[in-house]
Backbone bond lengths (Angstrom), bond angles and torsions (degrees), N, CA, C in turn:
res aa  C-N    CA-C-N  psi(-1)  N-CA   C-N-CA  omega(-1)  CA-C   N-CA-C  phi
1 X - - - 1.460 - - 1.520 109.24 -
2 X 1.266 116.65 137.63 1.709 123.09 -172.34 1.310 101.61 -80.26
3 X 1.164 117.28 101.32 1.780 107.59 168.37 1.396 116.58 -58.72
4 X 0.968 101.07 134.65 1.542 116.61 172.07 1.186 108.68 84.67
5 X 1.383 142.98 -17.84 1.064 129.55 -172.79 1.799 131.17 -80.54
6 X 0.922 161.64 143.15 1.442 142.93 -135.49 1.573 101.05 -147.36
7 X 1.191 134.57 135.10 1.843 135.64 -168.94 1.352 79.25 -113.06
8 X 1.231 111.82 126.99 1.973 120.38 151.08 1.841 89.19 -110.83
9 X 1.313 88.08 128.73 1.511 102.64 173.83 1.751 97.61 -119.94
10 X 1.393 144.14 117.06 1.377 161.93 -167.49 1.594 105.70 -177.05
11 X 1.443 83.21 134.49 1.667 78.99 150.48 1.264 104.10 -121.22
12 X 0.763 133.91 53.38 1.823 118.82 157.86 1.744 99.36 -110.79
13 X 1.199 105.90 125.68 1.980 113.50 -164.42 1.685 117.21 -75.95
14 X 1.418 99.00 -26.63 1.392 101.31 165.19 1.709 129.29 -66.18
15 X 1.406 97.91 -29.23 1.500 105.04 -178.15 1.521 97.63 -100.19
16 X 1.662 131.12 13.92 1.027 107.71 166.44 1.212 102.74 -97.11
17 X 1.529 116.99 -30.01 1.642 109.60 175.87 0.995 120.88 -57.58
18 X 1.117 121.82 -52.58 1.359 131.31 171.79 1.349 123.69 -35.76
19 X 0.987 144.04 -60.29 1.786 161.31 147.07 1.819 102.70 -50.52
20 X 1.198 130.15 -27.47 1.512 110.50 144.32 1.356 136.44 -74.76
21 X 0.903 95.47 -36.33 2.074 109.55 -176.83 1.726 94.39 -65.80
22 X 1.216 127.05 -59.21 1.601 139.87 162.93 1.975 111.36 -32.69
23 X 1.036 91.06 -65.59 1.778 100.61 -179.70 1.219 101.75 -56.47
24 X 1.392 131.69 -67.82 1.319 145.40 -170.63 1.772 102.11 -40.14
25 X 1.411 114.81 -63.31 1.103 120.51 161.79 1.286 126.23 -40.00
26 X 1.211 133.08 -26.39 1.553 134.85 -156.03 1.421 91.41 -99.40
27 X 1.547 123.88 -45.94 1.632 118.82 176.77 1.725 89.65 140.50
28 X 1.671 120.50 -0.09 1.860 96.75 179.11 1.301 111.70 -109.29
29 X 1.012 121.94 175.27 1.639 136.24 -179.69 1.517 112.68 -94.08
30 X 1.547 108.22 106.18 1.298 122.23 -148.78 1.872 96.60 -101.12
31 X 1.387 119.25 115.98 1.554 134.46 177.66 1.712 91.46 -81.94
32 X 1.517 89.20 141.67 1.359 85.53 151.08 1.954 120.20 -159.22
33 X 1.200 96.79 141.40 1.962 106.50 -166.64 1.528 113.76 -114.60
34 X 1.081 145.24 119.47 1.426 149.79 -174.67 1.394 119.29 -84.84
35 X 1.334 117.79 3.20 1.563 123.31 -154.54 1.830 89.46 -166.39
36 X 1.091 111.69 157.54 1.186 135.65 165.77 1.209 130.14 -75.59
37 X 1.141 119.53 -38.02 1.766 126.94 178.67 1.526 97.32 -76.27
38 X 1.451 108.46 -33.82 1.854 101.31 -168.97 1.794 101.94 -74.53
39 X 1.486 106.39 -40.44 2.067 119.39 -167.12 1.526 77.42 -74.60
40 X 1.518 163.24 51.30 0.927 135.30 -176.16 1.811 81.04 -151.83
41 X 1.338 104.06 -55.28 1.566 91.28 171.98 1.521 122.91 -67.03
42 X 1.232 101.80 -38.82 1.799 115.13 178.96 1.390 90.18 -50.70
43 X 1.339 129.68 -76.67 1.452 97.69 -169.07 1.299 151.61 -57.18
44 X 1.473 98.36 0.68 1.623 121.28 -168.03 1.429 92.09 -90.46
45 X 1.268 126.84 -23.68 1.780 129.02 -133.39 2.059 69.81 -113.21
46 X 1.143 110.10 -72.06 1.557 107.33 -164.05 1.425 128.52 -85.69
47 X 1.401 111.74 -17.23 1.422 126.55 166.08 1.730 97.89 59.34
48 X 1.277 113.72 71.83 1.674 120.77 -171.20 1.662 105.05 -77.31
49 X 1.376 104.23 155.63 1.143 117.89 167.28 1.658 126.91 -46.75
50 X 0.993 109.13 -34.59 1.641 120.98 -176.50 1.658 89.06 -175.02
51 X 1.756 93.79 153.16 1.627 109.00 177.05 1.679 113.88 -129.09
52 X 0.982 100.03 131.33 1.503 99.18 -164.57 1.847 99.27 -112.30
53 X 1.601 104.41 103.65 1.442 113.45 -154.52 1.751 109.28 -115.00
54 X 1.244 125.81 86.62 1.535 117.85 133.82 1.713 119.22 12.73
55 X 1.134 117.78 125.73 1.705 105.62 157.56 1.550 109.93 -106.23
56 X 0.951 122.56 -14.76 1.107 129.65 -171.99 1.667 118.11 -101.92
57 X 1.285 126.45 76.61 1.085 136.35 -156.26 1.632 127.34 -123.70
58 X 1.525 137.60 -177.95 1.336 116.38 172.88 1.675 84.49 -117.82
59 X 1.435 96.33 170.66 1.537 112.85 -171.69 1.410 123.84 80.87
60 X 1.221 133.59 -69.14 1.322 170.12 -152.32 1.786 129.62 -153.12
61 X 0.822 124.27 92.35 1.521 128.82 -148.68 2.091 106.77 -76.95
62 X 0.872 138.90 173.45 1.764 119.94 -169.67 1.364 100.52 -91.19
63 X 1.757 130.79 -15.47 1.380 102.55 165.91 1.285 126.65 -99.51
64 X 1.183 120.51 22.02 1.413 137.70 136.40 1.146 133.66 -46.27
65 X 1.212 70.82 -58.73 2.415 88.38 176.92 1.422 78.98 -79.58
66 X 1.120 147.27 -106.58 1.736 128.45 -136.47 1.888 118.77 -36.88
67 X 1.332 103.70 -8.63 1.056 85.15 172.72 1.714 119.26 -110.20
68 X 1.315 93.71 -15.52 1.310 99.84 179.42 2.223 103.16 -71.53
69 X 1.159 98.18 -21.81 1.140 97.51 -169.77 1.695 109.84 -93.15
70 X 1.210 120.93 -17.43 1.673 129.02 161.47 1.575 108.03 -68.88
71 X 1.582 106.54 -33.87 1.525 107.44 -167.78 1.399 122.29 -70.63
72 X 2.115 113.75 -22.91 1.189 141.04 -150.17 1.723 86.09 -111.06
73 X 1.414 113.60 125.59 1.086 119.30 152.60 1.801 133.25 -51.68
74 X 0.834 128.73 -57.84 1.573 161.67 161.32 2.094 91.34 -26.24
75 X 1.631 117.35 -43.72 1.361 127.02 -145.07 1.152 92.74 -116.48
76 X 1.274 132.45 -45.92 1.357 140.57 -121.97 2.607 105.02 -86.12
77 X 1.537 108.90 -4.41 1.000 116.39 -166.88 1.450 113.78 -111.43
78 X 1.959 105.11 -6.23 1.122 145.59 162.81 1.572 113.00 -34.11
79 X 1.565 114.99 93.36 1.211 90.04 165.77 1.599 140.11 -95.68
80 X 1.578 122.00 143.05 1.059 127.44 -122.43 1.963 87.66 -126.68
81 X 1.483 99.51 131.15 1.739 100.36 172.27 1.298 104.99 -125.33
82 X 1.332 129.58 134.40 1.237 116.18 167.37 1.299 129.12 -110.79
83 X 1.500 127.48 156.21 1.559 119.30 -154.09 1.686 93.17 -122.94
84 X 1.258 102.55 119.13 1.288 122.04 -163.94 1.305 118.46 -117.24
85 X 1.717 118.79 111.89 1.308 100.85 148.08 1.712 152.68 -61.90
86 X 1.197 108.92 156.88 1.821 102.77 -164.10 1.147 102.89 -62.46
87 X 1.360 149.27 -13.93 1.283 127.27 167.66 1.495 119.75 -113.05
88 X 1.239 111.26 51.55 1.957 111.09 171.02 1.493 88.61 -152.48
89 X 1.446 101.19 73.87 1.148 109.91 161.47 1.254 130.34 -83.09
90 X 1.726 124.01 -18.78 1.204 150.14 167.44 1.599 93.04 -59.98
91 X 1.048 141.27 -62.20 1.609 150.56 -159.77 1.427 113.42 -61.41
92 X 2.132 111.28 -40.96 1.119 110.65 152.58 1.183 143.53 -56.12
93 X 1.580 114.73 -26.20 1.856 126.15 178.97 1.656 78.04 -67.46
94 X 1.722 114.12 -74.97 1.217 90.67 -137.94 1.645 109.27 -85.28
95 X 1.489 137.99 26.20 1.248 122.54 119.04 1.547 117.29 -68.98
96 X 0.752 170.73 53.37 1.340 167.72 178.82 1.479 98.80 -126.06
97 X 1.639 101.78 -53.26 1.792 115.66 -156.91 1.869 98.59 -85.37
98 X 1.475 109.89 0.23 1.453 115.05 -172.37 1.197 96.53 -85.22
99 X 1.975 118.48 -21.33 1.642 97.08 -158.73 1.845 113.47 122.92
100 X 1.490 88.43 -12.78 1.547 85.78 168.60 1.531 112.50 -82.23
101 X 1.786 119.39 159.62 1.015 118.93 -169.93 1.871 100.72 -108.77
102 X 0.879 122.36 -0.47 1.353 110.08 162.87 1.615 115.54 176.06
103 X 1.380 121.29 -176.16 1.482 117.40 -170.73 1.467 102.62 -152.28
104 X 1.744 108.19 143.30 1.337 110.93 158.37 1.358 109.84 -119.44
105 X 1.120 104.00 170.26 1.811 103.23 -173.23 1.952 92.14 -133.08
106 X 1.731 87.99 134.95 1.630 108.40 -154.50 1.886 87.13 -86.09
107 X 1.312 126.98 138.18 1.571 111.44 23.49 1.935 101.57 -98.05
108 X 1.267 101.96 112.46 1.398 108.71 -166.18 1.888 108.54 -68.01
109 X 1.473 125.97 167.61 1.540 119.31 128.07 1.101 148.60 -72.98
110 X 1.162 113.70 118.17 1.630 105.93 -157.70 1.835 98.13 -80.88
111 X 0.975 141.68 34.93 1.162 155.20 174.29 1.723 99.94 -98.59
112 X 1.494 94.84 -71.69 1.587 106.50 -163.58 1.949 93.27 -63.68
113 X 0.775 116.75 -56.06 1.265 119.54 159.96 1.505 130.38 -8.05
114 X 1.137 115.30 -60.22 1.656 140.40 -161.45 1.585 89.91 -81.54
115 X 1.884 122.73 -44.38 1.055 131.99 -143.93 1.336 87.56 -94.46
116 X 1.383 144.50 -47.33 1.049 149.01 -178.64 1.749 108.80 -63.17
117 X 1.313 115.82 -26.53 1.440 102.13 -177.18 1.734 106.23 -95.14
118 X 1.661 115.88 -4.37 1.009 112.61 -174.95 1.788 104.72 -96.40
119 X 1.105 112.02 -27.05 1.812 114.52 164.79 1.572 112.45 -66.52
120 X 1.399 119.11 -29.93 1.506 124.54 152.22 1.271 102.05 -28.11
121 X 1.712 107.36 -101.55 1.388 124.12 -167.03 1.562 126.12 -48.90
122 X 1.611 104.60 -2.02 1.730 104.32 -171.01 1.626 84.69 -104.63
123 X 0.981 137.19 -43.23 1.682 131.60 162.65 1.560 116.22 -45.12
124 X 1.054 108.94 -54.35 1.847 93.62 164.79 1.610 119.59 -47.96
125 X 1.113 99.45 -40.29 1.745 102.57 -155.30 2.024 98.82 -85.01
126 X 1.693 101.92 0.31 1.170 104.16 178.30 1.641 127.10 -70.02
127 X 1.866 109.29 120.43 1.597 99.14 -164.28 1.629 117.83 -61.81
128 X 1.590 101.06 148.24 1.871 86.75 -170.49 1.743 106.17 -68.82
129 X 1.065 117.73 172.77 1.585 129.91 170.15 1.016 89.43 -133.39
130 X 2.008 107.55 177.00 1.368 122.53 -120.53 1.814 88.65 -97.51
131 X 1.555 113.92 174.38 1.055 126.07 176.72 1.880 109.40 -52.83
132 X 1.043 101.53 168.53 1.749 133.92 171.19 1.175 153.15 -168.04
133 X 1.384 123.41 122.39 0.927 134.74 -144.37 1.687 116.21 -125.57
134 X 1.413 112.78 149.14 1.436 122.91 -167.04 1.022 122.50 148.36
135 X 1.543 95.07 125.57 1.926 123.89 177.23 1.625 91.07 65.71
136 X 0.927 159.12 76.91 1.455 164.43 -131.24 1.467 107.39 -20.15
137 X 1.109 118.73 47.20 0.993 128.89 177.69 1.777 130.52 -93.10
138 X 1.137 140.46 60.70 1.405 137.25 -137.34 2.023 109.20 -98.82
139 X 1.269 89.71 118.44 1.878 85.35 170.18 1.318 104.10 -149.06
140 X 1.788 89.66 139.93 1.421 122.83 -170.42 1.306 102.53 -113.99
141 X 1.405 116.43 84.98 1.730 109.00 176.33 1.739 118.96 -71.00
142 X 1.386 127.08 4.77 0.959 125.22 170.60 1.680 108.73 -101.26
143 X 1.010 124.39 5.28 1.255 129.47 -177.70 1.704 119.34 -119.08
144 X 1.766 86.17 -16.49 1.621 106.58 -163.75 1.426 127.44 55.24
145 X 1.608 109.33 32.36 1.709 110.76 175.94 1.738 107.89 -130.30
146 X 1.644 86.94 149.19 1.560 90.96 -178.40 1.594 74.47 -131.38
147 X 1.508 96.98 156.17 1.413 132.22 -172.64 0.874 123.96 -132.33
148 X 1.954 138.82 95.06 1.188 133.48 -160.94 1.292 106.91 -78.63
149 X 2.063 149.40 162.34 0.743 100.11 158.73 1.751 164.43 72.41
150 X 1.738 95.38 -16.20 1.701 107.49 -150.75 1.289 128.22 75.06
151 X 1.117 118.95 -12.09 0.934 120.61 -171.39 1.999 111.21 -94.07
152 X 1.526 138.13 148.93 1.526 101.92 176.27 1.607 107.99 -113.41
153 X 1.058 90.63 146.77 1.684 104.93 167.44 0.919 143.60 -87.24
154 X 1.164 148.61 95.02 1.667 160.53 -162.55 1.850 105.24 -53.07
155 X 1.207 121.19 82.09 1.313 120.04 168.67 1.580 125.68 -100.71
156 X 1.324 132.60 124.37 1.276 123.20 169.69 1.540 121.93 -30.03
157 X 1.263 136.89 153.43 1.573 125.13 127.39 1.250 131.15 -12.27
158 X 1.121 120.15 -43.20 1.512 112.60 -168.26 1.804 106.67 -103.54
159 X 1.431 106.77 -10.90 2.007 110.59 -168.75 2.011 84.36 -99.01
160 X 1.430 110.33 -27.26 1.779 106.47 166.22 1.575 123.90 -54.50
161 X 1.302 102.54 -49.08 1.197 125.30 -175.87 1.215 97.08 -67.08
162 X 1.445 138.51 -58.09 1.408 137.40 -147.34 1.689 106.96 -82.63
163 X 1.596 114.09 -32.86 1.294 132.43 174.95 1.512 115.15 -59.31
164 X 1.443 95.50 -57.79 2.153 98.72 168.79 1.355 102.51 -77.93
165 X 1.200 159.01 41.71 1.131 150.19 151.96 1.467 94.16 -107.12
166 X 1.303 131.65 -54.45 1.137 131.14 -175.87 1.518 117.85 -56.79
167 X 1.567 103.34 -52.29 1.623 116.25 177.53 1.658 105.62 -52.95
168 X 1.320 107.81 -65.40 1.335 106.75 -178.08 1.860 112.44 -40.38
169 X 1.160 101.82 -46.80 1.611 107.28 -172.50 1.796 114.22 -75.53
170 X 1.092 123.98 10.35 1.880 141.61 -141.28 1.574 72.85 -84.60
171 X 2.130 86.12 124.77 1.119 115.00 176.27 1.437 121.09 106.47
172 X 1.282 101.29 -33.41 2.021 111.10 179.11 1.664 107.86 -105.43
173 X 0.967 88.74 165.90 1.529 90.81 -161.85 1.935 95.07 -103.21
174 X 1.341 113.20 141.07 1.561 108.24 -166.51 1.682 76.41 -130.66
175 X 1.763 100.71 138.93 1.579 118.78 -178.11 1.848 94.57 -85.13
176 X 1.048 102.22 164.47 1.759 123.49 145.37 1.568 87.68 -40.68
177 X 0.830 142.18 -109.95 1.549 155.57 -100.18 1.717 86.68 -81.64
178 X 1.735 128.40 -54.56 0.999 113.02 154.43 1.941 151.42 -10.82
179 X 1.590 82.27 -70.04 1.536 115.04 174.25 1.487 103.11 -55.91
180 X 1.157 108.50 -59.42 1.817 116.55 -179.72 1.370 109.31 -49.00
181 X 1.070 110.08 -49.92 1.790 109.52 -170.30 1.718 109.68 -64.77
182 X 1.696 108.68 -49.67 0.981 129.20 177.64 1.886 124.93 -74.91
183 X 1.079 95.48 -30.10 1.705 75.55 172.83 2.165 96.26 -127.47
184 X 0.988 126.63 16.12 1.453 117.24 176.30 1.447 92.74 -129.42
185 X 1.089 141.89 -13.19 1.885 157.88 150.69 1.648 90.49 87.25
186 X 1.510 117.66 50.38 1.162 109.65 154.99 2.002 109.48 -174.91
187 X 1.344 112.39 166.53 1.752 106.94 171.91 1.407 121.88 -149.26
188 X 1.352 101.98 101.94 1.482 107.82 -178.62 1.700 100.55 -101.46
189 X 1.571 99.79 155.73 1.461 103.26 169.80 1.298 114.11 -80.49
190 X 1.610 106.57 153.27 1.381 134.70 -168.40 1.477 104.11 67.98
191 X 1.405 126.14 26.19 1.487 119.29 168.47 1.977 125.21 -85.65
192 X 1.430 92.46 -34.82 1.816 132.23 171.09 1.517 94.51 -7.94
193 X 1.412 107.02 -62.34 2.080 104.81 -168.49 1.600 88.71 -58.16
194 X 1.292 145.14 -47.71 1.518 130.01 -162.27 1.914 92.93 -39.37
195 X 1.318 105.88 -71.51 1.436 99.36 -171.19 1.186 136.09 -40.31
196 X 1.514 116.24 -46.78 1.586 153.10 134.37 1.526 96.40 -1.60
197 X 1.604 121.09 -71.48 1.225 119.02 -149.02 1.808 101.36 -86.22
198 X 1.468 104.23 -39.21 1.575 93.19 -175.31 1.723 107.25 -80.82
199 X 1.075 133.62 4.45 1.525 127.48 166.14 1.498 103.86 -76.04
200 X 0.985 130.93 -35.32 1.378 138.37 -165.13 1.284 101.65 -64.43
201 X 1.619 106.80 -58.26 1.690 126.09 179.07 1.429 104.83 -55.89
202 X 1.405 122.66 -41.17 1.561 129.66 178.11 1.558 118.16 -63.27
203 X 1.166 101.51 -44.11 1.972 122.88 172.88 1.727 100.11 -50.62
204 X 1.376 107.25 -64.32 1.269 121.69 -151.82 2.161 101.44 -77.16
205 X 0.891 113.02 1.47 1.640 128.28 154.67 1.351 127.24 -113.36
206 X 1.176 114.67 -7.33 1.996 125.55 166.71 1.089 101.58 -55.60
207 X 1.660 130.87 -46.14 1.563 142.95 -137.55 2.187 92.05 43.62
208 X 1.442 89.04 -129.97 1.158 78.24 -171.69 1.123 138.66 -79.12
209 X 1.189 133.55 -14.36 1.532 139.55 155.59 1.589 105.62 -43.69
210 X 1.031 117.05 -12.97 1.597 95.74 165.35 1.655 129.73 -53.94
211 X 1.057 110.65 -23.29 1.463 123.26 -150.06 1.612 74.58 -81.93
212 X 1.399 138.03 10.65 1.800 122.40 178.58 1.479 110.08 -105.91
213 X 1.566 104.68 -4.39 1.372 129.61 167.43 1.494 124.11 -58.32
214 X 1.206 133.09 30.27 1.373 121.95 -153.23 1.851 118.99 -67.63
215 X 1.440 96.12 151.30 1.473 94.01 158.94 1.522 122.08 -132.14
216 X 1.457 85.29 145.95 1.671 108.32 -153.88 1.310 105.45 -95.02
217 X 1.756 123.95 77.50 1.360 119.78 -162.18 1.493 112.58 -35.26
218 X 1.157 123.11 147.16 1.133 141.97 -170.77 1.348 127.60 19.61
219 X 1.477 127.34 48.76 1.159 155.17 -157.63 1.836 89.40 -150.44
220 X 1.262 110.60 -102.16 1.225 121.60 -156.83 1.931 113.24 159.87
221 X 1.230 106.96 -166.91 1.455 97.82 -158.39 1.615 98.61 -100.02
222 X 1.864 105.92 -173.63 1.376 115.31 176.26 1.621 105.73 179.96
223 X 1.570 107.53 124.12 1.313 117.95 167.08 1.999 107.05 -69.91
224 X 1.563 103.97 132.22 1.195 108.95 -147.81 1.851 91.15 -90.50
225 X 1.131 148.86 145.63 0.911 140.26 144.64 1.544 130.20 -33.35
């Protein structure tokens, strides 16, 4: 994976300048693809630091590429932002539930922006700690596998992250606003459904060990002891 380097896949040319002239500034090496079939090889070809992905595209549309890129080993650890207009909000769940790690909705800040792709990259570079275990539940963050059962489970980056935050915490109840800070390394308001949507995606691969998943109406969640 290219450190530092960042894929904006858009075709609209103003917001690609824009998000280069910005990157360039920040200190990373800013890719850039106009079409989908091309941001789809570029990432295969450079394996970027984070991808900052359009859904709405020609060629190949961005929840296409998220899945083609969860499906591909080589891609699949890729973290993935998507740039969203305010009304395909449906498109965000289900990029979200593909494997993307987060979304802004245009006309975005390129502030919150910059800050959000830099809590990205400080979570990768985060050293693993020790194994954990519960309700047959097994994760090896230095290995990056959880094991239902014996059996292993295919979890994104971000439903890994969200799972050992919980395990580690088993028994206390961890808010939205928590979770955000702690496994997306930041918390803005009206962000809460991000969490919302990838627990669901996390539930729906437990099989049954989910049910240790609780939610704490209007609080937030907690792996139960």
């Amino acid at each position: 994976m290219s450190d530092g380097t960042i894929l904006i896949i858009e075709d609209d040319a103003d917001i690609r300048n824009l998000l280069h002239f910005n990157l360039a500034g920040e200190g990373f090496t800013p890719l850039e693809a106009a079409d989908g079939v091309t941001g789809l090889a570029m990432a295969k070809e450079h394996v970027p630091s984070c991808i900052l992905l359009d859904l709405m595209l020609p060629g190949m549309d961005g929840l296409e590429i998220c899945r083609r890129l969860a499906a591909t080993p080589e891609t699949q650890e890729i973290p993935v932002i998507i740039l969203t207009a305010r009304g395909e909000e449906m498109d965000r769940v289900v990029g979200l539930s593909l494997g993307a790690d987060d979304y802004v909705v245009k006309p975005f800040s390129v502030r919150e922006l910059m800050l959000r792709i830099r809590a990205i990259l400080r979570r990768r570079r985060r050293p693993a700690s020790g194994v954990v275990d519960g309700h047959g539940i097994h994760l090896d963050p230095e290995a990056h596998k959880v094991t239902v059962s014996g059996q292993e489970v295919l979890l994104t980056a971000t439903e890994f992250r969200l799972l050992e935050d919980l395990m580690r915490h088993a028994g206390n109840v961890r808010t939205r606003e928590q979770l955000l800070d702690k496994v997306w390394g930041y918390s803005f308001d009206g962000y809460a459904r991000t969490v919302d949507t990838h627990m669901r995606r996390l539930r729906s691969k437990l099989g049954e060990q989910q049910k240790y998943l609780e939610t704490v109406r209007g609080v937030g969640y907690r792996f139960s002891l």
